[in-house]
C-alpha positions in Angstrom: 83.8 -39.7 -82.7 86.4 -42.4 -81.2 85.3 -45.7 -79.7 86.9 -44.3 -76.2 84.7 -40.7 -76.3 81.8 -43.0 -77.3 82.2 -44.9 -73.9 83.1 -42.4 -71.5 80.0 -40.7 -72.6 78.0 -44.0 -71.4 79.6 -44.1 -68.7 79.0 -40.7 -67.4 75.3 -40.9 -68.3 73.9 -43.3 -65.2 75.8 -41.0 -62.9 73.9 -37.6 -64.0 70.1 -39.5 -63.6 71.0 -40.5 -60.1 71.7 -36.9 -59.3 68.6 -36.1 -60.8 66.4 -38.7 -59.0 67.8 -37.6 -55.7 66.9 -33.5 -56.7 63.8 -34.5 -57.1 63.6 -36.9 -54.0 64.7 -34.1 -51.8 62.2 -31.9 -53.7 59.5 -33.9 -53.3 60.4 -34.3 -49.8 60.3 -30.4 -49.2 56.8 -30.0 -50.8 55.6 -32.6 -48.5 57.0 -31.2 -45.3 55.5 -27.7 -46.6 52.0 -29.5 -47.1 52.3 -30.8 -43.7 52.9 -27.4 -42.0 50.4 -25.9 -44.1 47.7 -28.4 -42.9 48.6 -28.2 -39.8 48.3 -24.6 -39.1 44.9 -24.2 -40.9 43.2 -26.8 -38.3 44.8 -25.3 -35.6 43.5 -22.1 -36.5 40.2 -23.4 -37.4 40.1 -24.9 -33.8 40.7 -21.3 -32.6 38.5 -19.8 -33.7 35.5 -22.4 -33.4 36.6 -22.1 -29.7 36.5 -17.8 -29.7 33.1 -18.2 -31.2 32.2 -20.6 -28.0 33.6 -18.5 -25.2 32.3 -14.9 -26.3 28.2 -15.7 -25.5 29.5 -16.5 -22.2 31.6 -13.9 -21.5 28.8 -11.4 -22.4 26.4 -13.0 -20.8 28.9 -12.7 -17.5 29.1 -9.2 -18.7 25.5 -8.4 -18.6 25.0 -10.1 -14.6 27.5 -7.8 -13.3 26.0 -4.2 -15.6 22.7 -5.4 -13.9 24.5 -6.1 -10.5 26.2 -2.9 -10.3 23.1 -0.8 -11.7 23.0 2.5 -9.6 20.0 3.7 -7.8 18.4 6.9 -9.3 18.6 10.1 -8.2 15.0 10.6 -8.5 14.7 7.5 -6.4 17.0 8.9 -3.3 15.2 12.6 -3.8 11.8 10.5 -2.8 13.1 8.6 -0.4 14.3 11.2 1.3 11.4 13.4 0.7 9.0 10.5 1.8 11.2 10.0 5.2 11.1 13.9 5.9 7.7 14.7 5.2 6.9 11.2 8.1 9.0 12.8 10.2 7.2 16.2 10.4 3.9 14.7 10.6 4.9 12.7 13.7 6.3 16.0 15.0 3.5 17.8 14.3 2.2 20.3 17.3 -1.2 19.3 18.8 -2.7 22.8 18.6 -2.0 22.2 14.8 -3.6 18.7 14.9 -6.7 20.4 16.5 -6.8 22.9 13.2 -7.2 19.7 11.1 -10.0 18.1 12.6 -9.4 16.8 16.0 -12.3 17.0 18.5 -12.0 19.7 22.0 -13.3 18.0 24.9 -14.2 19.9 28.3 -15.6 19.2 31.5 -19.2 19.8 32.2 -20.6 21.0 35.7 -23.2 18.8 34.9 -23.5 15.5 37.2 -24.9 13.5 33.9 -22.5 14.8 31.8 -19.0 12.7 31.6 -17.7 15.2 29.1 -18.7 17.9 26.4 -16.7 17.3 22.6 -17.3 20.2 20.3 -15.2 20.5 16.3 -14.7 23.5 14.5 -14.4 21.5 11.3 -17.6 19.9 11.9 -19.7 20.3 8.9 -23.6 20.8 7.6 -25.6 17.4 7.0 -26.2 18.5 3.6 -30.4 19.1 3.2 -32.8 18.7 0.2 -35.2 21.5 1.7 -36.0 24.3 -0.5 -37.4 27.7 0.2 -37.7 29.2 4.0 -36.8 27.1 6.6 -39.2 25.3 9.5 -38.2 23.0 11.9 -40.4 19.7 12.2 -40.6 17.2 14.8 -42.9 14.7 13.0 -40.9 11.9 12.3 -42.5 11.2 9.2 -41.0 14.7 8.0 -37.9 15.0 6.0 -36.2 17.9 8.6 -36.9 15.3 11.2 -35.2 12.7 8.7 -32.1 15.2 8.8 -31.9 15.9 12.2 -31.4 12.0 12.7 -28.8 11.8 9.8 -27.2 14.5 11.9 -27.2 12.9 15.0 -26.2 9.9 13.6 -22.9 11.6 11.3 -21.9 13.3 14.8 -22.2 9.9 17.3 -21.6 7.4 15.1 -24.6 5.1 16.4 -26.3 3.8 13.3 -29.8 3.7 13.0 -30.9 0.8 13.1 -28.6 0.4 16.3 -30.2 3.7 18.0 -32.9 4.7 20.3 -34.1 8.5 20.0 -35.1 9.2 23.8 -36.1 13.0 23.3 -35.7 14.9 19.9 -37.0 18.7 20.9 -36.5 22.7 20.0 -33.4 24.0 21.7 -34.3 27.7 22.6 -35.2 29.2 19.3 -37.0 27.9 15.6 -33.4 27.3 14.0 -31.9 24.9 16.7 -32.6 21.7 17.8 -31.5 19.3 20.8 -31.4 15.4 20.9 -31.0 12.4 23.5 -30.0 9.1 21.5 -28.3 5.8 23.2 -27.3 2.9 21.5 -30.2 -0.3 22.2 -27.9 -2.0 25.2 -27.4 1.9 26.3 -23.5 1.2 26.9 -23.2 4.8 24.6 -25.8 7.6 25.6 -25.0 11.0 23.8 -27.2 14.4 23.6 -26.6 16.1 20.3 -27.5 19.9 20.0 -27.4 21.2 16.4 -28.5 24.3 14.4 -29.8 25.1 11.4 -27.7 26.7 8.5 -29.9 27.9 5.9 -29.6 26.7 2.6 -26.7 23.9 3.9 -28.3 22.1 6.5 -28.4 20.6 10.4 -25.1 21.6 11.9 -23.7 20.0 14.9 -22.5 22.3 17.4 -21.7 20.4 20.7 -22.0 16.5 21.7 -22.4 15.8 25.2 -21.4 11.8 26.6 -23.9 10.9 29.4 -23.3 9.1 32.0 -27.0 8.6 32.4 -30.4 8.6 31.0 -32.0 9.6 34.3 -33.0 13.6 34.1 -30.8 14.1 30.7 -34.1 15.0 29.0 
């Protein structure tokens, strides 16, 4: 090789590194920007979905208020309503003779000056009795039928005992019935009581008279 090929090729060399060193600048450069980028869109997405994960418990939690806001009412809960609403408004509607069938007490006049008025009940029942065997009506008031007669008198007026004065306790026409003059102690109630016997039940009540005095009501 020459002297003059020999120093071209020198001179030639320092221009090709420089070349090379700004490649790999620009390379480097690249890579960097590209890290950069990369970084930056994994945080951003990692601050996503940290916030997603925040928001959701809410949400369903706003979700649940309004399912229990907008919970419908059952139709088994309307049919009983409106079952409830009919079946008061029938009973308030109710005829009187029917009223009567269930219970309710007759009252009457009485041509009797002492009498205020008579109150009789079909639906009156027996004072259940412990007697046994055939029947016979006792007036000592040491006797359990006497004891009865009182429990009836006192089921039919509604005077207690303890609150009662028995002004006459007598036979009523025949061995099976019975008639009674009671008053409360300050006399503000007076009543006469006339019962019969139903064998094998008890005292019955058959009519209650209110008094509007003691005087000649026994």
């Amino acid at each position: 090789m020459s002297e003059r090929q020999t120093r071209s090729s020198r001179h030639l060399q320092p221009s090709r590194n420089k070349k090379l060193d700004k490649l790999l600048n620009v390379l480097i450069g690249v890579v960097v920007v590209l890290i950069i980028i990369t970084a930056t869109y994994v945080f951003k997405w990692q601050d996503d979905a940290e916030q997603t994960v925040k928001d959701e418990p809410a949400q369903e939690e706003k979700n649940d208020n309004k399912e229990v806001d907008k919970e419908p009412v059952k139709e088994d809960e309307k049919d009983l309503a409106v079952e409830e609403d009919q079946a008061e408004e029938e009973h308030g509607s109710q005829p009187e003779e029917n009223q009567q069938e269930q219970g309710e007490p007759e009252e009457s006049t009485s041509d009797n000056p002492n009498v205020e008025k008579v109150i009789t009940n079909k639906n009156w029942q027996p004072t259940p009795t412990t007697q046994t065997g055939q029947h016979v009506s006792s007036y000592d008031s040491s006797s359990v039928d006497w004891s009865e007669k009182v429990a009836t008198v006192t089921g039919v007026t509604g005077i207690n005992q303890d609150n009662m004065i028995i002004w006459r306790m007598q036979n009523n026409g025949g061995p099976n019935s019975s008639i009674a003059t009671v008053s409360t102690k300050d006399k503000t109630q007076m009543y006469r009581v006339s019962m019969e016997w139903v064998d094998n039940e008890g005292w019955l009540p058959v009519k209650l008279e209110q008094l509007n005095t003691l005087e000649g009501a026994y």
